[in-house]
N, C-alpha and C positions, 0 to 999 in steps of 0.2 A: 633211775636208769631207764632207758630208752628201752620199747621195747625195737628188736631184730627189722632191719628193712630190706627189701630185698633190692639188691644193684645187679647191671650186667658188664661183663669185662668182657676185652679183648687184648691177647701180646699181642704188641707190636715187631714185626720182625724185618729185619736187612737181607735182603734174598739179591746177595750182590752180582751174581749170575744168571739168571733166575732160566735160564736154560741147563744150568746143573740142579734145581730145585734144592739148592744148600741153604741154610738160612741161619741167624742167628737170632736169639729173643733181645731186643732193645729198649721196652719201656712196655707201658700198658696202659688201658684208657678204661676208668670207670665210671659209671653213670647209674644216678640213683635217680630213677622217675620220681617216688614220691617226693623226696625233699628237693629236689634239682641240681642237684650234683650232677656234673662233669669235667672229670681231671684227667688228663694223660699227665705220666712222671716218664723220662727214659732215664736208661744206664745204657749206654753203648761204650760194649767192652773194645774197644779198637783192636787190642791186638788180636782176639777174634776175627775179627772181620778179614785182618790182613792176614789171618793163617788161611781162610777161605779164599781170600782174593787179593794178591800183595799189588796188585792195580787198583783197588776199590778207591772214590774221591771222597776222600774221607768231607771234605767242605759240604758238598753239595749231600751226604747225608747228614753231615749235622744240622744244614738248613732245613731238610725236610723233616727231620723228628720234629725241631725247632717249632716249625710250624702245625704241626700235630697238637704241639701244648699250647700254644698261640689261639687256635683255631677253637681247642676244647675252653679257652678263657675267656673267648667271644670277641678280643682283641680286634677294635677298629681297622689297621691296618690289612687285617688279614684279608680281605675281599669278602662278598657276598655269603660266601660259605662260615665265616665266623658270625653273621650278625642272623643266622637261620635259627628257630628253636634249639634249646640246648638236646635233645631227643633228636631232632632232624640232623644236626652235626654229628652225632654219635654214628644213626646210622650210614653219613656219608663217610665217615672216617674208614668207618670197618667193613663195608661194603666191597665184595670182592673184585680184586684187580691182579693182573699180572705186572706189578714193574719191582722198583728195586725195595720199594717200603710197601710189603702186606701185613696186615692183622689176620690173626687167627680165628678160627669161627667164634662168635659170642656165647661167653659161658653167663650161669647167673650162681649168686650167691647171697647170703644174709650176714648182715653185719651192723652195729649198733654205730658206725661210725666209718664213712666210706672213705675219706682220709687213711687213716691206717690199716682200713681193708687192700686202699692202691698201695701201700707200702711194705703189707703182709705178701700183695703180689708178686710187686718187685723182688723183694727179697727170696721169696720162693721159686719163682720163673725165669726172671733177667738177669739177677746180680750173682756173679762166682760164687760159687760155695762156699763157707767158710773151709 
């Protein structure tokens, strides 16, 4: 067994107003320095979104989480910012901004496996309850 590594996360969230500061949790992004991990996964619950905002374009955010997982996969097409260190991407993803896709402040945590660390997140922060 591995021993514990430490990663840092961030939710990613849909702030489809962001003059009302509503928001909802859409996916997450984790990064583990020592081994080099960096994954964002979303769940973007829609009909969330449209109880916030029954105008939101739903297109143009699924293009931009889109490119969140894009971006963390280093993905040629993605422009200059996918081919930066996987640490550099991280901090530009989560780096604060006011539009319609922000991340939460970076948390950190330990985990023998940062894969289903992002999926322990998901499921705990983004995805409906059971």
């Amino acid at each position: 067994m591995h021993a514990p590594e430490i990663y840092d996360y961030a939710i990613v969230r849909v702030v489809p107003r962001v003059e009302r500061e509503e928001f909802i949790n859409a996916g997450a992004i984790v990064s583990c320095q020592r081994t080099g991990f960096l994954q964002a996964a979303m769940a973007l619950d829609e009909a969330r979104l449209r109880a916030l905002d029954p105008h939101a374009d739903l297109d143009t955010v699924r293009r931009h989480l889109g490119a969140i997982v894009a971006i963390c996969a280093g993905e040629p097409g993605c422009g200059p910012i996918a081919q930066l260190p996987y640490r550099a991407r991280f901090h530009w993803l989560t780096a604060r901004r006011s539009g319609v896709i922000q991340t939460s402040p970076v948390h950190t945590g330990r985990c023998t496996d940062a894969a289903a660390a992002l999926e322990h997140i998901l499921d705990r922060m983004v995805r409906p309850l059971p």
